[in-house]
PDB file of N, CA, C and O in Angstrom:
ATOM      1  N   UNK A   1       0.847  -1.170   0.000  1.00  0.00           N
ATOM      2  CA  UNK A   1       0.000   0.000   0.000  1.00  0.00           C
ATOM      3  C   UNK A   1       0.896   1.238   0.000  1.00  0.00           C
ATOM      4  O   UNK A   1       1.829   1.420   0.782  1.00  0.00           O
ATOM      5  N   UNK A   2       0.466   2.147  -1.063  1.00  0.00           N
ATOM      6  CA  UNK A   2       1.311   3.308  -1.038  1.00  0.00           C
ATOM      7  C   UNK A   2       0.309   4.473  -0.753  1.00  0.00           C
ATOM      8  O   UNK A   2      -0.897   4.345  -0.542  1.00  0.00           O
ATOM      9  N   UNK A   3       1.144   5.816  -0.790  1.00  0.00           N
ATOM     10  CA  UNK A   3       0.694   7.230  -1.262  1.00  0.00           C
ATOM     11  C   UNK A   3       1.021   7.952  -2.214  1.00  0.00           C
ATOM     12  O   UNK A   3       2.099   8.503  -1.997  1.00  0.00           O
ATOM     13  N   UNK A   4       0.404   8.295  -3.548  1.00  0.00           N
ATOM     14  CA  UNK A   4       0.702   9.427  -4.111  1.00  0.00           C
ATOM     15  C   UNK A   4       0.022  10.197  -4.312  1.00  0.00           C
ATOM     16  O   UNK A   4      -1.148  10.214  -4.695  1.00  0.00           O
ATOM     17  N   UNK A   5       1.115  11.328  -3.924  1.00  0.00           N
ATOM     18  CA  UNK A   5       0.439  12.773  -4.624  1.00  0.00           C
ATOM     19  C   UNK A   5       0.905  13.526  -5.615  1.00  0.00           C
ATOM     20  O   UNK A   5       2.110  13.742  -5.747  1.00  0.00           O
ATOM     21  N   UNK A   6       0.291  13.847  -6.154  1.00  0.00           N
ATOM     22  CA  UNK A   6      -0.049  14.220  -7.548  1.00  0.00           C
ATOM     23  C   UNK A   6      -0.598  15.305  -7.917  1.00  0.00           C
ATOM     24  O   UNK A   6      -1.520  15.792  -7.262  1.00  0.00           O
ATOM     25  N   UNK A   7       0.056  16.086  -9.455  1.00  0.00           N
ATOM     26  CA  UNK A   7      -1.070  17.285  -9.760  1.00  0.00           C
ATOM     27  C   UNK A   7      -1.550  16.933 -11.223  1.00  0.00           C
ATOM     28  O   UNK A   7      -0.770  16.677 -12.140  1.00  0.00           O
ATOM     29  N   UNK A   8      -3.092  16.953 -11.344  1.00  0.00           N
ATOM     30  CA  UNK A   8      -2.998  16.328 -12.540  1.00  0.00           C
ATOM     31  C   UNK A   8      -3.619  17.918 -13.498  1.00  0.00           C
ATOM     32  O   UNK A   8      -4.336  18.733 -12.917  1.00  0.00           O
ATOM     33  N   UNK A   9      -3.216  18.098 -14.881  1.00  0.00           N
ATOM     34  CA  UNK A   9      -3.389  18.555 -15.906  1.00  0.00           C
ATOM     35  C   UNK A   9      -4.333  18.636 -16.602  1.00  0.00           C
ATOM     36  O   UNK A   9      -3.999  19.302 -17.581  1.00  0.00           O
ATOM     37  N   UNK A  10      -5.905  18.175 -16.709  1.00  0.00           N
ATOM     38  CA  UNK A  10      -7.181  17.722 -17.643  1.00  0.00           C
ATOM     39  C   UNK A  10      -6.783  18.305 -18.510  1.00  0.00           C
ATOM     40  O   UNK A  10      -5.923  19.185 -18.554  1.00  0.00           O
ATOM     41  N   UNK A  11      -7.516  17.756 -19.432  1.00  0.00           N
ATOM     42  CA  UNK A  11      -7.677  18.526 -21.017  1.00  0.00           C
ATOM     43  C   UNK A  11      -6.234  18.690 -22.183  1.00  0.00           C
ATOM     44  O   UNK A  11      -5.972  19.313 -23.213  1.00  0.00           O
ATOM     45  N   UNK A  12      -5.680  17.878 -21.422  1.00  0.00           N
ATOM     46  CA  UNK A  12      -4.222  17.883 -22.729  1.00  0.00           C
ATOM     47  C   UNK A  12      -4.419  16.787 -23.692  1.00  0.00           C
ATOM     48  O   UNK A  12      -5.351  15.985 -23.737  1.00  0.00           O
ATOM     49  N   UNK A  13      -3.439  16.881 -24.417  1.00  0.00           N
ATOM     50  CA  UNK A  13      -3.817  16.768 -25.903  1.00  0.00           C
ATOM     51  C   UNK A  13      -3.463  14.958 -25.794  1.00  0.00           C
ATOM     52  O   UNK A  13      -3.662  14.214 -26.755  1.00  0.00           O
ATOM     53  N   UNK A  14      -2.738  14.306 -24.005  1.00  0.00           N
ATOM     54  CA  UNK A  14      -2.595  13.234 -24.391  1.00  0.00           C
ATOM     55  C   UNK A  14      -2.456  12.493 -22.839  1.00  0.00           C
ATOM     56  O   UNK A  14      -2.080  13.246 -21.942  1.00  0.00           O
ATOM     57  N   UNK A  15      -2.690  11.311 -22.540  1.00  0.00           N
ATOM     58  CA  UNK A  15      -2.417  10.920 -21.179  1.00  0.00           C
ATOM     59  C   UNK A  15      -0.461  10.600 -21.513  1.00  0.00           C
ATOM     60  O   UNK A  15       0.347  10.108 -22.300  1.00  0.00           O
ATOM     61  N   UNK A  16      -0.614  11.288 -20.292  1.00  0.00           N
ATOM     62  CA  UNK A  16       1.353  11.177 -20.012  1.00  0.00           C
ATOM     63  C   UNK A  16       1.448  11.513 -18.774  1.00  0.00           C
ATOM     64  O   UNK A  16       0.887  12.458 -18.219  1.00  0.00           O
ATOM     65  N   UNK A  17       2.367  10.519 -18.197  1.00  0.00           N
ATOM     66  CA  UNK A  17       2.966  10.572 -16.846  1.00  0.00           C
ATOM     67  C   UNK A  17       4.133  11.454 -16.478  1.00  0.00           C
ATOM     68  O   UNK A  17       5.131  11.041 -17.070  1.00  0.00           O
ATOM     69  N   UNK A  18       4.425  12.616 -15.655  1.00  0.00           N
ATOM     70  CA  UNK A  18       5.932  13.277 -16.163  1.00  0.00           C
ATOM     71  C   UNK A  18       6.455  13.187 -14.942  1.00  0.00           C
ATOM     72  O   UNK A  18       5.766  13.432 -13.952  1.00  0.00           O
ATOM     73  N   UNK A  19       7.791  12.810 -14.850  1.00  0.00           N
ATOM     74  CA  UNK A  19       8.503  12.473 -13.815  1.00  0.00           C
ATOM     75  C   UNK A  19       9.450  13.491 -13.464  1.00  0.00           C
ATOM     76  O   UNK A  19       9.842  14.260 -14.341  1.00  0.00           O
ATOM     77  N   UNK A  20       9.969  13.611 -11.977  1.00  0.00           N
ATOM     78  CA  UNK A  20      11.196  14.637 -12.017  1.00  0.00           C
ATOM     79  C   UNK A  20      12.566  14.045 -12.299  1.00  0.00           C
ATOM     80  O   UNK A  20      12.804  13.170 -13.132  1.00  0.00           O
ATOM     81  N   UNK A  21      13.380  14.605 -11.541  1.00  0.00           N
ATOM     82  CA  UNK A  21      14.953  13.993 -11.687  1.00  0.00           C
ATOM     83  C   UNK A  21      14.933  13.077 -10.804  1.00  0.00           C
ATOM     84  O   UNK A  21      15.523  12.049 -11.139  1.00  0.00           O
ATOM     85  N   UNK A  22      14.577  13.081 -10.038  1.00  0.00           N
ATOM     86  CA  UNK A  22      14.433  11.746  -8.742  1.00  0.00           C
ATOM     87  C   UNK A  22      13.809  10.739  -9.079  1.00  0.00           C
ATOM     88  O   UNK A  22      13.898   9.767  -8.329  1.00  0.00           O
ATOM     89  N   UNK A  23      12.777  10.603 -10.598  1.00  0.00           N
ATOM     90  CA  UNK A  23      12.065   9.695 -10.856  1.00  0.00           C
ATOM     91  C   UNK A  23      10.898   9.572 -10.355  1.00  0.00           C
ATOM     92  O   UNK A  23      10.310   8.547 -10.703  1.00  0.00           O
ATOM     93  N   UNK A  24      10.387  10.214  -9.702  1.00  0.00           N
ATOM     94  CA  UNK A  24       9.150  10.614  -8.671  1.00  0.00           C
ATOM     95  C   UNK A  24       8.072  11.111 -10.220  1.00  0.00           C
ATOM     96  O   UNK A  24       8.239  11.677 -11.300  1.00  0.00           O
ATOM     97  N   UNK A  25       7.220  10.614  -9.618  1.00  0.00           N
ATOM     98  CA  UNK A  25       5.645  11.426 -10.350  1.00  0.00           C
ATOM     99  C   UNK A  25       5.485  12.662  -9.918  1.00  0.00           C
ATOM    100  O   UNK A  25       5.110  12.908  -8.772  1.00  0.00           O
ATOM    101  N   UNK A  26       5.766  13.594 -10.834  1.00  0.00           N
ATOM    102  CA  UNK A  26       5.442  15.143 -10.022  1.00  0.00           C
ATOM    103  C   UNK A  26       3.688  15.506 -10.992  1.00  0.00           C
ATOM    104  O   UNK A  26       2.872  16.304 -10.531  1.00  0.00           O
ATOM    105  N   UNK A  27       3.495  14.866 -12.086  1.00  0.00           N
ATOM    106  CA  UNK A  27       2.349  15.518 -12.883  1.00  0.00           C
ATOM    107  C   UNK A  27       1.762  14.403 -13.649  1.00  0.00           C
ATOM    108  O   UNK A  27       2.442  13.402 -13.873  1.00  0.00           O
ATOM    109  N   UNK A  28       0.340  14.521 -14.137  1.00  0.00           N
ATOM    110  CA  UNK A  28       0.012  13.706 -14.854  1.00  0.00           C
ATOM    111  C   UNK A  28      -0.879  14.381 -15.706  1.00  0.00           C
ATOM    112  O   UNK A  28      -1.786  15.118 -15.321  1.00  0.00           O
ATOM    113  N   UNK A  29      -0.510  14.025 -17.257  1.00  0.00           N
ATOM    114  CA  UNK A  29      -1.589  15.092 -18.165  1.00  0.00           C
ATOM    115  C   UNK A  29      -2.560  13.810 -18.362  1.00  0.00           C
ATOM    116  O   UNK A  29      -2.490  12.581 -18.340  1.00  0.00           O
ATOM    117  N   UNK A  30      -3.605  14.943 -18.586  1.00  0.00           N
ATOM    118  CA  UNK A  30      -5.183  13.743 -18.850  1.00  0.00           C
ATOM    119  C   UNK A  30      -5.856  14.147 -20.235  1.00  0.00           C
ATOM    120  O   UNK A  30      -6.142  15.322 -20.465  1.00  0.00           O
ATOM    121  N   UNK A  31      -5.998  13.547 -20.769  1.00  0.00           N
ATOM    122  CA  UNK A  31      -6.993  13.497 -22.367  1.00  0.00           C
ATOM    123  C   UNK A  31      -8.538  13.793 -22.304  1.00  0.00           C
ATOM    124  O   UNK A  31      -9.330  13.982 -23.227  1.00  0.00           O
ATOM    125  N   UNK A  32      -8.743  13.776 -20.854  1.00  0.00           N
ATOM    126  CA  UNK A  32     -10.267  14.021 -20.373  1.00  0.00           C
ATOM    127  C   UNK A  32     -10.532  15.234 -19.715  1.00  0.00           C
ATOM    128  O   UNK A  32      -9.634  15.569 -18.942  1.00  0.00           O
ATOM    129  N   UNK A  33     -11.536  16.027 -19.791  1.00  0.00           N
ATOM    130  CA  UNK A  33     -12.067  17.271 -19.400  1.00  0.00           C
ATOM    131  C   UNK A  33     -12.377  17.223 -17.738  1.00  0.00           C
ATOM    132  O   UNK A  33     -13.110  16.275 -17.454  1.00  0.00           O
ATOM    133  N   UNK A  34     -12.065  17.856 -16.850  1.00  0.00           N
ATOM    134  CA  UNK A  34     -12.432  17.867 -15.289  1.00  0.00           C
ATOM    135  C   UNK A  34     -13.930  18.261 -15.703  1.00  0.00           C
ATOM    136  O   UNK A  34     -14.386  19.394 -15.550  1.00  0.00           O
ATOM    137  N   UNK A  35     -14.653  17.155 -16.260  1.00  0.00           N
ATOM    138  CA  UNK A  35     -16.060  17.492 -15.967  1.00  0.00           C
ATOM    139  C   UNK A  35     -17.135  16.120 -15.548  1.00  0.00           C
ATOM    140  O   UNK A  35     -16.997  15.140 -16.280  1.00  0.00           O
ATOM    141  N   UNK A  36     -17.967  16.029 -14.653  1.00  0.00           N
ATOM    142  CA  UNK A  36     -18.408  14.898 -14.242  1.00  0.00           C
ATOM    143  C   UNK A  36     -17.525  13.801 -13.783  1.00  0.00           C
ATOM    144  O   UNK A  36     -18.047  12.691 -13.879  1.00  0.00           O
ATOM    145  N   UNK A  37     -16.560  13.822 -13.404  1.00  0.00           N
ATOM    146  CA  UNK A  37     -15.522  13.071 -12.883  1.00  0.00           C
ATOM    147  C   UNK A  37     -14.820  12.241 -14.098  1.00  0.00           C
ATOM    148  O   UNK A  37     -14.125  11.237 -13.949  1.00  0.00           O
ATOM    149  N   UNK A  38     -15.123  12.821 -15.230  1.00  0.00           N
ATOM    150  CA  UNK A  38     -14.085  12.310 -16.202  1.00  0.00           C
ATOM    151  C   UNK A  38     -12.080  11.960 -16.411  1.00  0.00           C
ATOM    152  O   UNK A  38     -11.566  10.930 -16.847  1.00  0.00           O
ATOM    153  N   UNK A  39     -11.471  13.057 -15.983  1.00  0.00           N
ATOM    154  CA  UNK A  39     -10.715  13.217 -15.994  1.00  0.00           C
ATOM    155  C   UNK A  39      -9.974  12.628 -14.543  1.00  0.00           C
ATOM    156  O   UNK A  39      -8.785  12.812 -14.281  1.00  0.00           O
ATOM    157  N   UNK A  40     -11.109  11.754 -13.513  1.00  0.00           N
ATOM    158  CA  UNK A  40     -11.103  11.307 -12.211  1.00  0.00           C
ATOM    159  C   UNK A  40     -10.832   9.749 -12.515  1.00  0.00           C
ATOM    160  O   UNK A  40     -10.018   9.037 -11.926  1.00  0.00           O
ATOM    161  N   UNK A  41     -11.839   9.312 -13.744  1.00  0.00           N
ATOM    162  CA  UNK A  41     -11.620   8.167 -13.983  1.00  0.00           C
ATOM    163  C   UNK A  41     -10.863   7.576 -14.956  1.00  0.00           C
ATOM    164  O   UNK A  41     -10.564   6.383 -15.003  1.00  0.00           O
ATOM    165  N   UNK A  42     -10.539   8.488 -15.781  1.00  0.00           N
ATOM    166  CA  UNK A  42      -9.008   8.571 -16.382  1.00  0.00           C
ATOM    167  C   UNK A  42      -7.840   8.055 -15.938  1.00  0.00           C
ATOM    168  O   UNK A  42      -7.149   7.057 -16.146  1.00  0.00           O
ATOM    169  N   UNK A  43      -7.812   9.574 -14.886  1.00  0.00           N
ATOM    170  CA  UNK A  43      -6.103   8.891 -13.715  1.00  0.00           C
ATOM    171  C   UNK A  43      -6.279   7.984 -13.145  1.00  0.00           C
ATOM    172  O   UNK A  43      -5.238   7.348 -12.974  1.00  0.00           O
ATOM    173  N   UNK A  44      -7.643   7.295 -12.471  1.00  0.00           N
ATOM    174  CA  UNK A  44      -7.044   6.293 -12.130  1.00  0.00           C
ATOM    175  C   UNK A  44      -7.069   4.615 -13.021  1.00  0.00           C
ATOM    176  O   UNK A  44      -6.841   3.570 -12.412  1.00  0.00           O
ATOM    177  N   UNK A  45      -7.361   4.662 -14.404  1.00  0.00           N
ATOM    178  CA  UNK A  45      -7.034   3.852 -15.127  1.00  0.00           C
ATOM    179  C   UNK A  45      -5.262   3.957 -16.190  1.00  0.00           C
ATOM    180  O   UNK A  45      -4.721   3.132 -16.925  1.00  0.00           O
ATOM    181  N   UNK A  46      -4.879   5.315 -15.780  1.00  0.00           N
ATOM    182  CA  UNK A  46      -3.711   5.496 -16.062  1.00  0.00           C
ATOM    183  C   UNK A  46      -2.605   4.556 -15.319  1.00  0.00           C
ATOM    184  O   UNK A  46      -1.644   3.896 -15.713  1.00  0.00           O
ATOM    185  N   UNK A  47      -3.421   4.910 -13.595  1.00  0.00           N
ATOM    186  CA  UNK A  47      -2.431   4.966 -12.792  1.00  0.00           C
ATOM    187  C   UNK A  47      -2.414   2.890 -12.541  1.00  0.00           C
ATOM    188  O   UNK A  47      -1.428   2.201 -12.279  1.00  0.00           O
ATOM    189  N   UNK A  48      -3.427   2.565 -12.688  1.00  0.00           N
ATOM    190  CA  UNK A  48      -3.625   1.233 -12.331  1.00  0.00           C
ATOM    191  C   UNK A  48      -2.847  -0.035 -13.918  1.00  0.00           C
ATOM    192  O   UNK A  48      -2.604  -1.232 -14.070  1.00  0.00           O
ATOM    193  N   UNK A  49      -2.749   1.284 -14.751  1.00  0.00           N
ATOM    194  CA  UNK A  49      -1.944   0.675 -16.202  1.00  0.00           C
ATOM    195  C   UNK A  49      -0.669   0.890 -15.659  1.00  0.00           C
ATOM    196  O   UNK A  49       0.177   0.114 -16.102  1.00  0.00           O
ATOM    197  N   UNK A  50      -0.276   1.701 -14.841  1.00  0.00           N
ATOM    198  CA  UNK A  50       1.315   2.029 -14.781  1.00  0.00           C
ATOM    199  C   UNK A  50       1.674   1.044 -13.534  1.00  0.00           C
ATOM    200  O   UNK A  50       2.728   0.439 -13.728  1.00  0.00           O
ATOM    201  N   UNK A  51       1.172   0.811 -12.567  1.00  0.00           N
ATOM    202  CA  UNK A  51       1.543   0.186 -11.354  1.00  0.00           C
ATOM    203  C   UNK A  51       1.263  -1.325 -11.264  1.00  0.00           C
ATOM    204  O   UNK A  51       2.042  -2.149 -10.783  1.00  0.00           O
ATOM    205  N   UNK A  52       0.120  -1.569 -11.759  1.00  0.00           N
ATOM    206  CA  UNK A  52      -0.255  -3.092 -11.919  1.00  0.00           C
ATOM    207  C   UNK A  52      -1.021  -2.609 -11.114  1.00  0.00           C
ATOM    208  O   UNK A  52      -1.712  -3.627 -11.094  1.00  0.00           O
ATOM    209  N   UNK A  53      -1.606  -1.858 -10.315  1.00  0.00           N
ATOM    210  CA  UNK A  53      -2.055  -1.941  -8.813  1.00  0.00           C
ATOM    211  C   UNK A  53      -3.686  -1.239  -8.787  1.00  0.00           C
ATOM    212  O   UNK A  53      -4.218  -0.682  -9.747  1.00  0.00           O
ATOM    213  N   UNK A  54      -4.157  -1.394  -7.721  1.00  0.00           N
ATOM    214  CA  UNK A  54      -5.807  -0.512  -6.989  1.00  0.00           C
ATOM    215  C   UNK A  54      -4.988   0.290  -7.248  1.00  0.00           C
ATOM    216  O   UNK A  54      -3.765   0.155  -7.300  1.00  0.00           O
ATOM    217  N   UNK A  55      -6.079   1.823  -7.555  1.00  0.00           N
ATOM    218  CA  UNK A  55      -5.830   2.739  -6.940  1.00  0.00           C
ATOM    219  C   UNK A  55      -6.889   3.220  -6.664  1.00  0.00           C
ATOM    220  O   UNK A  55      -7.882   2.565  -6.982  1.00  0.00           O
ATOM    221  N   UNK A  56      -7.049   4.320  -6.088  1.00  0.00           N
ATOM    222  CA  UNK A  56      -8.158   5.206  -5.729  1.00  0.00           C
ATOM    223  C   UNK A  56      -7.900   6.580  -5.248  1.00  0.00           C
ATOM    224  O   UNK A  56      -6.865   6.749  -4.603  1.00  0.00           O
ATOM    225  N   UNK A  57      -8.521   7.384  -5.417  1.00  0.00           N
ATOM    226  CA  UNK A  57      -8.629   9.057  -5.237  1.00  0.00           C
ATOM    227  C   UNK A  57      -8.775   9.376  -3.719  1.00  0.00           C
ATOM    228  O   UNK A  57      -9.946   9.442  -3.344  1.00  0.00           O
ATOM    229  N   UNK A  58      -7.977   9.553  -2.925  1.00  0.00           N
ATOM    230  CA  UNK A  58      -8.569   9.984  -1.290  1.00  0.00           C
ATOM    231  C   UNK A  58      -8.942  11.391  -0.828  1.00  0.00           C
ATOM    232  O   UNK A  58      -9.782  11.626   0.041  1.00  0.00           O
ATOM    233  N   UNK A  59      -8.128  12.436  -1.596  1.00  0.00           N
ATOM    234  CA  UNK A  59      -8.353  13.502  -1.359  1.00  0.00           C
ATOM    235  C   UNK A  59      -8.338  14.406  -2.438  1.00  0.00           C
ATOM    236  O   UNK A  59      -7.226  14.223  -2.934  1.00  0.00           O
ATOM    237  N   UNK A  60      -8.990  15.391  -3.187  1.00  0.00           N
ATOM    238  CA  UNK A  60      -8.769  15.994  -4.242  1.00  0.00           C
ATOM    239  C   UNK A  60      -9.425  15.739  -5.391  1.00  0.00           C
ATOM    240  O   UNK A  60      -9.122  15.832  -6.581  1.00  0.00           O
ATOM    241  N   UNK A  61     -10.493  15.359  -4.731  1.00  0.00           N
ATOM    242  CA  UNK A  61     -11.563  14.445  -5.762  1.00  0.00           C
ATOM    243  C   UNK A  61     -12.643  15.752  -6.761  1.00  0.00           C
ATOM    244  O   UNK A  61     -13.595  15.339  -7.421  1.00  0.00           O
ATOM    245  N   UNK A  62     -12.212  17.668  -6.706  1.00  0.00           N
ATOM    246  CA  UNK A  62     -12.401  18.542  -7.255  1.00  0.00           C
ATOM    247  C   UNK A  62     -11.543  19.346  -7.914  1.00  0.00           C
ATOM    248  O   UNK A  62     -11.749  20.150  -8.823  1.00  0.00           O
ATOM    249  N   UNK A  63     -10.412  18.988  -7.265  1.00  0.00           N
ATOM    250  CA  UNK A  63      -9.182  19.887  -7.506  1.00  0.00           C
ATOM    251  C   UNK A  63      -7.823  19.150  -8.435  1.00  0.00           C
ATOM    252  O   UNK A  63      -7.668  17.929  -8.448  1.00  0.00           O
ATOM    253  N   UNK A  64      -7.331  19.662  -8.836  1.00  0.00           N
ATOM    254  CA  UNK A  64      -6.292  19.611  -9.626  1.00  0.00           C
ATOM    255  C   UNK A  64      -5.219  18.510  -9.133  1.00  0.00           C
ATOM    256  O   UNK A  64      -4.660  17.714  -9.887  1.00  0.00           O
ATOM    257  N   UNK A  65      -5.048  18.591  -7.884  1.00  0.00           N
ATOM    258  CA  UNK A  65      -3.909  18.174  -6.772  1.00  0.00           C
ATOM    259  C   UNK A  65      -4.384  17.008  -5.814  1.00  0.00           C
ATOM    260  O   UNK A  65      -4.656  17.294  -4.648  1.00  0.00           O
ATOM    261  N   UNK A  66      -4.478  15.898  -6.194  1.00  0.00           N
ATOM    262  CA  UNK A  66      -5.247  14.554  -5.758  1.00  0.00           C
ATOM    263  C   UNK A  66      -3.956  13.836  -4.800  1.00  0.00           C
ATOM    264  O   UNK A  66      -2.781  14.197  -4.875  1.00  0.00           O
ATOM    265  N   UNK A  67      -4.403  12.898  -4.022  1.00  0.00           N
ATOM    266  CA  UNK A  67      -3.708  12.461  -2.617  1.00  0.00           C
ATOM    267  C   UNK A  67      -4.642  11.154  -3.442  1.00  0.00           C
ATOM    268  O   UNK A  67      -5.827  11.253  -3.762  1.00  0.00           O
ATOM    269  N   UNK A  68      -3.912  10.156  -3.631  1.00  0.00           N
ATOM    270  CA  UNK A  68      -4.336   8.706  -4.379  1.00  0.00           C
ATOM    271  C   UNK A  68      -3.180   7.499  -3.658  1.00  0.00           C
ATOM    272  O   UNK A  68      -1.979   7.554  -3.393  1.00  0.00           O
ATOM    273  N   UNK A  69      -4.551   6.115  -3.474  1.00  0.00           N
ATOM    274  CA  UNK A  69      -4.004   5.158  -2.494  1.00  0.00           C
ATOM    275  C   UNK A  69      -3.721   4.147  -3.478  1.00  0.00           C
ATOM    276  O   UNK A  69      -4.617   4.017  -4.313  1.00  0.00           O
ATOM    277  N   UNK A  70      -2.715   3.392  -3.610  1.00  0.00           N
ATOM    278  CA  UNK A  70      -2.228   2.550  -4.736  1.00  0.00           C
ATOM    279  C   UNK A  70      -1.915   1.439  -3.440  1.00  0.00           C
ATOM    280  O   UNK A  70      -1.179   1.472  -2.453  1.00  0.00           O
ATOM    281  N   UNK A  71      -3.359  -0.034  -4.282  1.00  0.00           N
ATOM    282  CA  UNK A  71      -2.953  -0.985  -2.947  1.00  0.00           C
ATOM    283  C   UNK A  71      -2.998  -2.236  -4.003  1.00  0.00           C
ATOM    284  O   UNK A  71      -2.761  -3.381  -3.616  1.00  0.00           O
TER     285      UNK A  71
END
């Protein structure tokens, strides 16, 4: 069971994960519009393609800047 946090991007032109120099997830662009929780159920089929893993949204479930449980 992990934590990440995350700022995600809606509305770009493509789903992409962007990492820093540490290799850390600092951003995630989404192909889906922050509307009706689109761009909610996006990241976390991104995130569950990238990890093998659950994930789920814990905090930030309006905002840009999501707190997500990868189990």
């Amino acid at each position: 069971m992990s934590l990440l946090e995350v700022n995600i991007i809606p509305n770009s032109n493509e789903n992409k994960i962007i990492f820093n120099e540490k290799n850390e997830i600092t951003k995630i662009k989404i192909n889906k519009p922050a509307v009706d929780g689109k761009a909610n159920k996006e990241l976390i089929k991104i995130l569950e393609k990238h990890f093998n893993l659950k994930a789920r949204i814990l905090k930030g479930f309006s905002g840009k800047k999501k707190l997500i449980l990868l189990e």
